[in-house]
N, C-alpha and C positions, 0 to 999 in steps of 0.2 A: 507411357507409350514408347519412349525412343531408349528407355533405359537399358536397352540391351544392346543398343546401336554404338559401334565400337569408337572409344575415343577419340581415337586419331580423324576418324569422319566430322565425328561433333566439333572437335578444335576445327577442320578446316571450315565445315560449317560456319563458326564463331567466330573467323576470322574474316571471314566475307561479312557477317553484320555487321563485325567491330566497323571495317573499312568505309561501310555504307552509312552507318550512324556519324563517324568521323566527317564524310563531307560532306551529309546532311547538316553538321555543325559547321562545318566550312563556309556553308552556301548562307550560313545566316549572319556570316559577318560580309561576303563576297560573293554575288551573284550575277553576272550580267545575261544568264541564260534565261530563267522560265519565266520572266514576265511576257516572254513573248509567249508562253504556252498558256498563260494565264487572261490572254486579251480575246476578249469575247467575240473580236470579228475570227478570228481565227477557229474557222469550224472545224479543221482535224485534230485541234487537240484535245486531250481527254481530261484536261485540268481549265480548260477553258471556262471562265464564269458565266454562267449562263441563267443562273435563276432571277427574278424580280428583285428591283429595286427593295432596299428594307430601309424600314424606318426606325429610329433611335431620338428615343425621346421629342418626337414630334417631325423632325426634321430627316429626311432622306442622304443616305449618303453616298459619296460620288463612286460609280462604278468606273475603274480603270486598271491596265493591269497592275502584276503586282508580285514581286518574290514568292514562291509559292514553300516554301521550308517550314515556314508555320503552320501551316495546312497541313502539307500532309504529316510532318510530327503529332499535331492533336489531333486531324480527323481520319489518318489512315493506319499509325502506327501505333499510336493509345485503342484503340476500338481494335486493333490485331490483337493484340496484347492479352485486355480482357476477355477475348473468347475464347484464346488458346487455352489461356488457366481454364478457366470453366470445362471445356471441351475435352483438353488433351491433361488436363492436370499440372503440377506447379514439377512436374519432374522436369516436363519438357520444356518448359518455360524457362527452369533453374538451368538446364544445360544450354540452353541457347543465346540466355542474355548475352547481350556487350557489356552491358556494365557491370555483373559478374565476371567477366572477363577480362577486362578491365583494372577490377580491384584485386586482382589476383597475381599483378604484376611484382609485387614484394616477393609470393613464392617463386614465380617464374626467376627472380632473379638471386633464390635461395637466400632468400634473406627469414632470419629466425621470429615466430613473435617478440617483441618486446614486454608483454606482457600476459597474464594467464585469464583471458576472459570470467575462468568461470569460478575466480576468486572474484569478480568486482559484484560483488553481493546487490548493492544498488541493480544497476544494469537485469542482472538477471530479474531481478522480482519485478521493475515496471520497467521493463524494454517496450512492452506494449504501450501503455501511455507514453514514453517516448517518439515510438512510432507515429503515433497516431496524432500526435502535436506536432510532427515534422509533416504528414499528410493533410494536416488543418492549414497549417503556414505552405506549406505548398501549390495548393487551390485557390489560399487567397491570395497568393503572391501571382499564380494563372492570370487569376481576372484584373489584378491590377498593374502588374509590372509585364509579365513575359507573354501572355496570350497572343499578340499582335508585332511587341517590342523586338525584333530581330536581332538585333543585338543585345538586348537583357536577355533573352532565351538562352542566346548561345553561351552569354555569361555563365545563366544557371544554369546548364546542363554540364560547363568545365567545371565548374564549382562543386558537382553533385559527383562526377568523378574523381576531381583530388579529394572530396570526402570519404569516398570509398577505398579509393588510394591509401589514406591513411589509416582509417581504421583497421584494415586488413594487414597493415604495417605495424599495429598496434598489438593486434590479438588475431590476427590471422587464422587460418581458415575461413569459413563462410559468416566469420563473425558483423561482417557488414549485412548481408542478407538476412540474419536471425534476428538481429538487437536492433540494428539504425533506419534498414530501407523501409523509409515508406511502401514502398508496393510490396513490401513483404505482408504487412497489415491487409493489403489489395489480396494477394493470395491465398494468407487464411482466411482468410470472409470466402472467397468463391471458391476453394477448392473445399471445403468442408471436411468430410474424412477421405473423402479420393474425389478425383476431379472423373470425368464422364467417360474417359478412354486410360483412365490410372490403370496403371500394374500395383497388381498385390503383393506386399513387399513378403507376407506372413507365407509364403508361399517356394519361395527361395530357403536353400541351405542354410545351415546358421554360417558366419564369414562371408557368403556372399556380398556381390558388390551390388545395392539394389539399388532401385526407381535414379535420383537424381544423386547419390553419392560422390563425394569429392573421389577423384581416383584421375589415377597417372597410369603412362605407360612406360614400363621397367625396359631400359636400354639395350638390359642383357639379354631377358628374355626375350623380350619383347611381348610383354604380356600384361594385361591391363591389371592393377594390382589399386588398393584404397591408400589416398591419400588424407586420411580422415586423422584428424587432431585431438577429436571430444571437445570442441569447442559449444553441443549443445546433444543434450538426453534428457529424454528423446529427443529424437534430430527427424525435423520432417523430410529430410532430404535421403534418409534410411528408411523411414518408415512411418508415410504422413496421417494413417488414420490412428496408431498407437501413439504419435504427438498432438493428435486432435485431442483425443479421447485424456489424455495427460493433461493437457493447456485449458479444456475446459475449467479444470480448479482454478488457473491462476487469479493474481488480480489485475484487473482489466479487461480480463476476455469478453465477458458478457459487453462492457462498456464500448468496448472498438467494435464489433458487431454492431449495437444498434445506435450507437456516431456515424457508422458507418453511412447504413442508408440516411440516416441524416443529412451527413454531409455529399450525399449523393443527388438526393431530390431537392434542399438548400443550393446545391451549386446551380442545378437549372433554373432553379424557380427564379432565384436571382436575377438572370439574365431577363427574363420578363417583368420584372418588377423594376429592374434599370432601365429596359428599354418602352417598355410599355409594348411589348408587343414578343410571341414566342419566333414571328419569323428572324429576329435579329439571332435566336438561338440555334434555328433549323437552317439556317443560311449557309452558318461559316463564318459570315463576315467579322466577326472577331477574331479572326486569326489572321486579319489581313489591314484591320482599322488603320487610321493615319494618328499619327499622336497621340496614342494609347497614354504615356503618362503624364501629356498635359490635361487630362481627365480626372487626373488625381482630389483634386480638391474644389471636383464641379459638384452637382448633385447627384446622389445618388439611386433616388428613387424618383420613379415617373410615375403616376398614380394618378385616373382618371380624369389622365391629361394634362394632368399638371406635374411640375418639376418640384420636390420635396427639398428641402434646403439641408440637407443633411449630403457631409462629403464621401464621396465613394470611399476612399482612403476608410473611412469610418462605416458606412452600411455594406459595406461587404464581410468585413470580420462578424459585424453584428447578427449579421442574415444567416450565416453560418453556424456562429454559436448559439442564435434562436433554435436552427434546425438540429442541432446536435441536441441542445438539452430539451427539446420536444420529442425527440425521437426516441432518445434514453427516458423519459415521463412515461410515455405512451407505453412504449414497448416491455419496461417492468411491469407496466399495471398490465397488461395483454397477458401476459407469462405468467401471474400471480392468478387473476382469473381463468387461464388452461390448467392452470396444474391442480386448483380447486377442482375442475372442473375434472380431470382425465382420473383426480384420487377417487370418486365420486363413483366414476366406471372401470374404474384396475385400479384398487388400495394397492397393487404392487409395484405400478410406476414410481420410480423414483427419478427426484428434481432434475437428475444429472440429462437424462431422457428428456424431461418436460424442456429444460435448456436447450437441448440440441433441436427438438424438432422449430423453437420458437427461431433460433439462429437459422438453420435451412427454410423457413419463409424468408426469413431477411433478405440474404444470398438472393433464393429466388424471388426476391421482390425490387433488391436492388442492381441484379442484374438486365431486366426487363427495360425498369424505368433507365439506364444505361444506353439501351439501342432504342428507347425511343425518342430521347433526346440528343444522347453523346453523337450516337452515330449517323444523326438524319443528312450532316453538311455533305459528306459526301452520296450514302443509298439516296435520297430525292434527285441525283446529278445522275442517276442509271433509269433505265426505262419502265414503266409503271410496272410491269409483268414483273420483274426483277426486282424490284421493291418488294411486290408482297410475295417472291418467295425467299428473298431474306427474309421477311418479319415472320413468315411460316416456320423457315428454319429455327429461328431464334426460341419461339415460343415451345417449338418441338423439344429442340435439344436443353433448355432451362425444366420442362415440365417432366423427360424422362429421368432429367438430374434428381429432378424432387422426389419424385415417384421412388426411383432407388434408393435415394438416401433418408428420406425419413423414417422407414422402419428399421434405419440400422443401430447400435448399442453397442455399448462398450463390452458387453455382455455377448451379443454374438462376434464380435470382433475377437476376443477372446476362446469362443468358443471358434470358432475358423482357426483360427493360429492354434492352438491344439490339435485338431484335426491333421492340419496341415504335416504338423509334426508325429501325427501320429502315422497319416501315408507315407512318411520318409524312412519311419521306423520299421514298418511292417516291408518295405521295399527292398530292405537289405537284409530280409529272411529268403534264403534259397532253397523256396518250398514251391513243389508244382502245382501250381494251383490255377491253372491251363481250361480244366476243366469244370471251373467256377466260374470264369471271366468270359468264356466265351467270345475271345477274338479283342474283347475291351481292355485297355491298362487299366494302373490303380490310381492313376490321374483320373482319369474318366466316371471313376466310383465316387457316387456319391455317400454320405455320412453314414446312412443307415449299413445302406452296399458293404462296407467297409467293416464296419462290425459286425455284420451276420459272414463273410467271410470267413473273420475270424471264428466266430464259432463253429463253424462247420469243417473247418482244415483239420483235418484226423492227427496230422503232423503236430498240430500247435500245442502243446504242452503248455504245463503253469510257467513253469520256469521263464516261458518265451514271452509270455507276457506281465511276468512280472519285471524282464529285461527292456520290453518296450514300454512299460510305465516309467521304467528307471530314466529309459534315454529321454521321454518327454518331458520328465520331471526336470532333470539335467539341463537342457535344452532350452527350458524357459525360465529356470533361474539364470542360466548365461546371458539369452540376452532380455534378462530385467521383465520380461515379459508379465511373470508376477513374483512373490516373494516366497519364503519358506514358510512365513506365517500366515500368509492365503492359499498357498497353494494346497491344501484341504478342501477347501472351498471350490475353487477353481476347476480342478481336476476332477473333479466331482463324478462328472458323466462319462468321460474315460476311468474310472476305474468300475462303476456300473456294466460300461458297457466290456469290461476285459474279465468282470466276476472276479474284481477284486474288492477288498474291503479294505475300513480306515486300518488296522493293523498293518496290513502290506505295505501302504503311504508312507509309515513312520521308519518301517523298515529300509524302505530304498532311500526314504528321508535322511534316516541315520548311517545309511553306506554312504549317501552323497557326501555328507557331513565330515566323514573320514577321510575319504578319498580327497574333497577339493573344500577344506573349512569354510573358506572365504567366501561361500555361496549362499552359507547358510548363517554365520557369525557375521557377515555383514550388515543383517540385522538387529536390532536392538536388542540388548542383552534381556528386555525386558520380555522381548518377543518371543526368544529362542530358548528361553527357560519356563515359559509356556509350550513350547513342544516340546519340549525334555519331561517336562511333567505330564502333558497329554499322549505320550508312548509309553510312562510306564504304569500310567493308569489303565492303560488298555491291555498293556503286555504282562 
């Protein structure tokens, strides 16, 4: 949504939250101001405590005020966070962080990587599993060290930027965002192939600077130009439904999706099975407890009344890793019965499909259960009217996500990005065709629109469209969109719809081939000596 919004905005943007995050960590080592905004005789203010007493493990705890830093870090600006992705998409998110901002101070101060990310072979194949074990130890490090701890917070969140610090010192570029951030893990889960207000990146020139791309503003010109490294391809930050639709292969994807909600509905459920009761969860009051890690090595579970002799230190990792590998049980076997199920009613569904729509429940299941735990400490402190038209919003904006994104496929993704290229092609033929359009561009044509166009333009010769096959072809071997060895297959309905046939394909195949080798030889010799063979079988 903001990716057209010109950099020099988005920096000054990013420099008001860096500022703001900065003495939100200030106020958690130093604060002599908001306990007074936090004292419940004090009715003007709007952080004032004011809900019922909660009980924790039998015993009630004492209301008075209290540094309010932790608070609104977990219950204003974690619950911002996750809506924005879902909402506005991970561009807008990528361009606003602080802590991308942050970790990008190595380039700021021209300093080169030290290393080439996308040689650490490791790294690239389980970044995901890494992720997702810095996101496991991060929730349980919540409930037991920083949730309340003002001082450990502040610790981990300097910690979590000289990390970033580093690594982007290391391998630079957005190499901290792709490979190390936990919330990157947060982002592919809820952004799926675009988030709910995403820009289509398939839709932009090729070079283009899309959605959330690294990019600078040039001194001279003064004109915003890419400051992209190839630190990751696909790059969700060029183009996050052709990195969805990629990353589905990898290993791990499926596993950090359904960990995911795991570790979602495990983190709450938690908090009632410690406290014996869900108000300790819907309060707050743990962002505010007294002696958060003299807790450490009390009991951990309170269950029907009684106190379970096992140490939080210990039932917290556990309750998590219960939910994680319950989640991942359940949700293979869920997936394995749809897909039996969906072969049954379309033999032509394939897994890649069954995958994606079982992930888009998750998302929408573990978004949900999100605002109706994560977020209660603060919506219960607004007036009941306002309460349920947040929880109206929420349901709305999560069900039209679903709605859109389930029937989508790597296959109409594909087929849009084609299209796409195909309007670009046809736009730089200077043919009148005034009296086709009838007042409308060729943005405004839909698909069919577009090819009956084409046929009907008296002007448009073979020639022209075996030029615009050429440039499509061109165009999506450049950017990788697909290969020389599928692109047979792919093009398919573009050459249909332009009345051309496989002999044309092989011919602009083999002009390409001449003209820029490397597009086509960068494929396997085993590949490209299959279409050397299938052009002169046809020719």
């Amino acid at each position: 949504m903001l990716s057209k919004v010109s950099e020099k905005r988005m920096h000054a943007v990013r420099w008001v939250l860096v500022i703001g995050w900065l003495l939100l960590i200030f106020s958690l080592f130093y604060d002599p101001i908001t306990h007074h905004l936090t004292n419940p005789s004090n009715l003007l203010s709007p952080l004032r405590d004011s809900l019922p007493p909660v009980s924790v493990q039998g015993e009630y705890l004492k209301q008075k005020p209290y540094a309010a830093g932790a608070r609104i870090f977990w219950g204003m600006i974690i619950p911002s966070t996750i809506m924005i992705v879902l909402v506005f998409g991970h561009e807008t998110w990528r361009r606003i962080c602080p802590l991308y901002f942050l970790s990008q101070i190595p380039r700021a101060l021209g300093l080169k990587p030290r290393l080439d990310v996308t040689q650490n072979r490791w790294l690239q194949r389980n970044h995901l599993y890494l992720q997702f074990c810095l996101l496991f130890i991060g929730l349980n490090s919540r409930i037991l060290f920083v949730n309340s701890a003002r001082t450990a917070l502040g610790l981990f969140l300097l910690s979590t930027i000289a990390m970033s610090i580093t690594v982007v010192f290391l391998y630079g570029g957005r190499s901290w965002c792709h490979y190390v951030c936990p919330f990157g893990i947060v982002q592919t889960v809820l952004t799926g192939p675009r988030g709910l207000l995403g820009s289509n990146a398939t839709s932009a020139p090729p070079q283009s600077i899309t959605q959330s791309m690294c990019r600078t503003v040039d001194t001279a010109t003064n004109q915003e130009k890419s400051a992209c490294i190839g630190c990751k391809s696909p790059c969700m930050d060029i183009d996050a439904e052709k990195s969805y639709w990629n990353d589905l292969q990898k290993p791990g994807r499926r596993f950090v999706q359904y960990g995911y909600l795991g570790l979602v509905i495990g983190y709450f459920v938690y908090y009632k099975l410690y406290a014996g009761n869900f108000s300790y969860c819907f309060s707050g009051a743990w962002t505010h407890e007294e002696n958060q890690l003299s807790r450490l090595w009390k009991p951990g579970f309170y269950l029907f009344n009684e106190p379970i002799n096992i140490p939080k230190i210990v039932a917290v990792p556990l309750t998590l890793a219960f939910a994680v590998a319950v989640s991942n049980w359940a949700l293979t076997k869920i997936e394995k019965a749809y897909r039996a199920y969906e072969k049954k009613r379309n033999p032509r569904i394939n897994s890649q499909q069954v995958l994606h729509r079982i992930l888009t429940i998750c998302t929408f299941v573990a978004f949900n259960c999100f605002f109706i735990y994560g977020g209660r400490p603060e919506i219960l402190r607004l007036p009941i009217p306002a309460q349920l038209l947040f929880n109206t919003l929420v349901v709305i904006v999560s069900t039209i996500w679903l709605v859109r994104t389930w029937e989508r496929s790597s296959e109409q993704y594909q087929r849009d990005s084609n299209l796409d290229s195909f309007r670009r092609q046809l736009s730089k033929f200077t043919i009148d065709n005034s009296q086709f359009l009838k007042g409308r561009s060729l943005d405004e044509l839909s698909s069919n629109e577009l090819f009956i166009l084409v046929s009907v333009l008296p002007e448009f010769q073979q020639t022209d469209r075996l030029q615009i096959y050429k440039s499509i072809m061109l165009e999506g071997l450049t950017q990788q969109n697909f290969t020389s060895f599928d692109s047979l297959e792919i093009l398919q309905e573009i050459r249909q719809k332009l009345a051309l046939g496989e002999k044309e394909h092989f011919s602009m195949l083999s002009e390409i081939s001449n003209e820029q080798p490397f597009l086509v030889y960068s494929q396997t010799s085993l590949q490209y000596t299959g279409i050397e063979k299938s052009y002169q079988f046809r020719s």
